[in-house]
C-alpha positions as CSV (number, residue, x, y, z in Angstrom):
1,X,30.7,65.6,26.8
2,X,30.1,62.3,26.7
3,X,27.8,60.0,24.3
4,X,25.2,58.6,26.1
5,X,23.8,55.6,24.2
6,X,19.5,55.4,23.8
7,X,18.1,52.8,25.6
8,X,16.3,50.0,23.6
9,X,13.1,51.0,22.8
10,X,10.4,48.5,23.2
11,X,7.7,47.9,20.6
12,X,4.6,46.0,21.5
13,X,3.9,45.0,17.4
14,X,7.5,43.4,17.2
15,X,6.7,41.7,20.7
16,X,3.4,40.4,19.3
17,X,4.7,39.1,15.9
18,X,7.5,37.0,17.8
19,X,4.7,35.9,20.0
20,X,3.0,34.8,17.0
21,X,5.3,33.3,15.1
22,X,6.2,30.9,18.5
23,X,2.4,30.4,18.8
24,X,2.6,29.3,15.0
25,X,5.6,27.0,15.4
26,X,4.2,25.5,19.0
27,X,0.7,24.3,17.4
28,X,2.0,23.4,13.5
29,X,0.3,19.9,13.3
30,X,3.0,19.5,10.9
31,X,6.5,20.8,10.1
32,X,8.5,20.2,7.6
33,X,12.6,21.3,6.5
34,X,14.4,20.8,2.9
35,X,17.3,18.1,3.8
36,X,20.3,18.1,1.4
37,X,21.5,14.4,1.7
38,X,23.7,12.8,-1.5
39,X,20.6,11.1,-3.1
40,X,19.2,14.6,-3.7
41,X,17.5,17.2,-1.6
42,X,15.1,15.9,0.3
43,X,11.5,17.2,1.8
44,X,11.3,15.7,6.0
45,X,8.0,16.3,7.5
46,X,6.7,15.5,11.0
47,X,3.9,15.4,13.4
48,X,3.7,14.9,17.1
49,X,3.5,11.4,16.6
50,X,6.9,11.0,14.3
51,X,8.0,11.5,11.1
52,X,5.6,11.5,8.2
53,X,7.0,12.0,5.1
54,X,11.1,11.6,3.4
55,X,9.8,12.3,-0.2
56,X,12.3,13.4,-2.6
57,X,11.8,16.9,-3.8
58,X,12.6,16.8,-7.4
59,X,9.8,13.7,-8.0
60,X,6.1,13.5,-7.9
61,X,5.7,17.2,-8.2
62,X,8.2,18.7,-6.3
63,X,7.7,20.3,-2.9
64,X,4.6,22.4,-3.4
65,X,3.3,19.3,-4.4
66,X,4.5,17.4,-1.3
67,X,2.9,20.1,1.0
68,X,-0.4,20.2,-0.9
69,X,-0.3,16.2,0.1
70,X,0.7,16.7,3.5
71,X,-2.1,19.1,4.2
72,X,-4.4,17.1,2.5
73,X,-4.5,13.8,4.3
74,X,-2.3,15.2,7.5
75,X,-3.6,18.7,8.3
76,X,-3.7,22.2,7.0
77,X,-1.7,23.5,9.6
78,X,2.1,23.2,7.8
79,X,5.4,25.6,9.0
80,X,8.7,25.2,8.0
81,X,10.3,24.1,11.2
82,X,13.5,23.0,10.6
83,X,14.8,22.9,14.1
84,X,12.3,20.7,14.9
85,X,13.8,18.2,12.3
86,X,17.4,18.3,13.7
87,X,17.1,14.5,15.0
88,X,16.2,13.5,11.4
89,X,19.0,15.7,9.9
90,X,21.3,13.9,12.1
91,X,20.4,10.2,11.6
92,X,20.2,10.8,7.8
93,X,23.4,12.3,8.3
94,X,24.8,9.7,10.3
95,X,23.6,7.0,7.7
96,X,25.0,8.3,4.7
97,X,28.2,8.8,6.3
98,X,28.4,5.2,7.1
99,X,27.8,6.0,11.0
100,X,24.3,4.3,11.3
101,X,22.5,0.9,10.1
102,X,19.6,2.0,11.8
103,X,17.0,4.4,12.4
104,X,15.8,5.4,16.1
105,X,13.2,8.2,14.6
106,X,9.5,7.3,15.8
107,X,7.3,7.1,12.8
108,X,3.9,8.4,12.0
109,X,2.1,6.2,9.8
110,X,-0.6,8.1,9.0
111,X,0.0,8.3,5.3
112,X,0.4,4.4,4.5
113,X,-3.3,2.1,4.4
114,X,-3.5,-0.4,6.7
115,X,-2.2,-3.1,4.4
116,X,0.7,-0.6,3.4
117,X,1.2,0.1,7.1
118,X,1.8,-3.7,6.8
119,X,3.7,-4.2,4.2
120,X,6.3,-1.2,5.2
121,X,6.7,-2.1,8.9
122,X,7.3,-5.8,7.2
123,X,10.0,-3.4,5.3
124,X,11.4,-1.2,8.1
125,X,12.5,-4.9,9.8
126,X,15.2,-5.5,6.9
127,X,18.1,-5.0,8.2
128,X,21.0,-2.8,7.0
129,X,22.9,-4.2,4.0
130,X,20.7,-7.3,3.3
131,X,17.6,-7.8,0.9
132,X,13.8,-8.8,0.6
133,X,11.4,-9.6,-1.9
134,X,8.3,-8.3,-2.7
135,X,6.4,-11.9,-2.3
136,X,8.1,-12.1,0.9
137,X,7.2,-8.7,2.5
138,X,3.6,-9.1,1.0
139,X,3.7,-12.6,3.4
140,X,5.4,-11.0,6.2
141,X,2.5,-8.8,6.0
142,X,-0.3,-11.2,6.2
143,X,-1.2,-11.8,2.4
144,X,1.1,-14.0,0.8
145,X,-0.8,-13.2,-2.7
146,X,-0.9,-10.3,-2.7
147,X,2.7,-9.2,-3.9
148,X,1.5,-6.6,-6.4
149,X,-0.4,-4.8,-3.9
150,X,2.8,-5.1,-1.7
151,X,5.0,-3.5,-4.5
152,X,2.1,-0.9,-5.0
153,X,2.3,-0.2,-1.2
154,X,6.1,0.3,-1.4
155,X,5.9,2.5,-4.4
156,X,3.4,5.0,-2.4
157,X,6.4,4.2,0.6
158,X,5.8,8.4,2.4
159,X,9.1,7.5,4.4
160,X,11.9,6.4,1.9
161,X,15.3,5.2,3.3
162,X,13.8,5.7,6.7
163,X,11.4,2.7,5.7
164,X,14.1,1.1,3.6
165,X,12.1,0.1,0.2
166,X,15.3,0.2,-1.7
167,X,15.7,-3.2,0.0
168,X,13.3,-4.7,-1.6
169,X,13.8,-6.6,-4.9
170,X,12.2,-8.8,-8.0
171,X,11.5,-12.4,-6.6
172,X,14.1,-14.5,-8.5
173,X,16.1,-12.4,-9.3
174,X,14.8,-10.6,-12.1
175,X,15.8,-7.2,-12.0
176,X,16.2,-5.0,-8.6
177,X,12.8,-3.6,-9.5
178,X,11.1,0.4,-9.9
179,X,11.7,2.9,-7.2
180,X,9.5,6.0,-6.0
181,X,12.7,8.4,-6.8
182,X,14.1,6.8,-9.7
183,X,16.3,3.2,-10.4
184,X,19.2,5.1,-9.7
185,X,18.5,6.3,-6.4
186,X,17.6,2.5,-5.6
187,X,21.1,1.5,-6.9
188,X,23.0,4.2,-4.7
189,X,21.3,3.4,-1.6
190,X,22.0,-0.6,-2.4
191,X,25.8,0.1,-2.9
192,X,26.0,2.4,-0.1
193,X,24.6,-0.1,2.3
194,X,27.3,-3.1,0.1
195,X,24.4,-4.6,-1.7
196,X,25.4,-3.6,-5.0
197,X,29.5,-3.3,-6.1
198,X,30.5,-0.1,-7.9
């Protein structure tokens, strides 16, 4: 006598909750993945136009917080996705292990004001291992006066080392200046990228 194995038996509920939860992932208007990187764990979100949001996940809340924001000012519709933030995962990757100067991810720059959309493409132009000042970027952005408004802008910076802000210092010298995840993130990015010695 043999042992004849059952044949898989098909359920139509499992087949409809896989169907849902593609359905789900297909029309997210945004999803987002926890990325472990050496400046801390970090929250990646992204739309269909590009990513959205690098925030740290330990600052300003923490990630509840984060996704509140997101669906806020972005849309309601959230799902952890994280194969759909692979390409992010890499670069970051790639940039922390000394591998990449730049960043090829398209950006959605829905979060930023249209000064602040300014101000942080005037940022996302430094290049790798060199600085900027927060009079300068406010000028590169069309208001030469306006260099609080500039450092406001990078403070409220929704894509962080993506849109390098950590490149962006006191005019003349007086300090390296404050940082939306804390001075000492701002120093390890800087001596990562050879600004800063030590």
């Amino acid at each position: 006598m043999t042992d004849r194995l059952a044949p898989p038996t098909f359920d139509p509920a499992d087949a409809a909750a896989a169907a849902a939860r593609f359905a789900a992932t297909a029309d997210a208007d945004v999803s987002y993945a926890l990325v472990d990187s050496p400046v801390g764990t970090l929250v990646a979100a992204t739309t269909r136009d590009g990513l959205a949001c690098l925030s740290y996940s330990d600052h300003d809340g923490g990630v509840d917080a984060v996704l509140d924001r997101l669906a806020a000012k972005l849309s309601p519709r959230i799902l952890e996705a994280p194969a759909r933030l692979d390409e992010v995962r890499r670069e970051l990757d790639e940039y922390f292990e000394h591998r990449r100067t730049d960043f090829d991810l398209p950006i959605d720059w829905s979060l930023a004001s249209p000064f602040g959309r300014r101000v942080l493409q005037a940022t996302a132009a430094i290049p790798f291992g060199e600085i900027s000042t927060y009079a300068r970027v406010a000028a590169q952005a069309g208001n030469p006066k306006a260099t609080r408004a500039a450092g406001n802008a990078l403070g409220a910076n929704p894509i962080p080392i993506v849109v390098p802000c950590h490149r962006v210092l006191h005019t003349g010298g007086k300090g390296i200046g404050r940082y939306t995840g804390g001075v000492h993130r701002k120093e390890a990015l800087l001596r990562l990228e050879g600004v800063l010695l030590g």
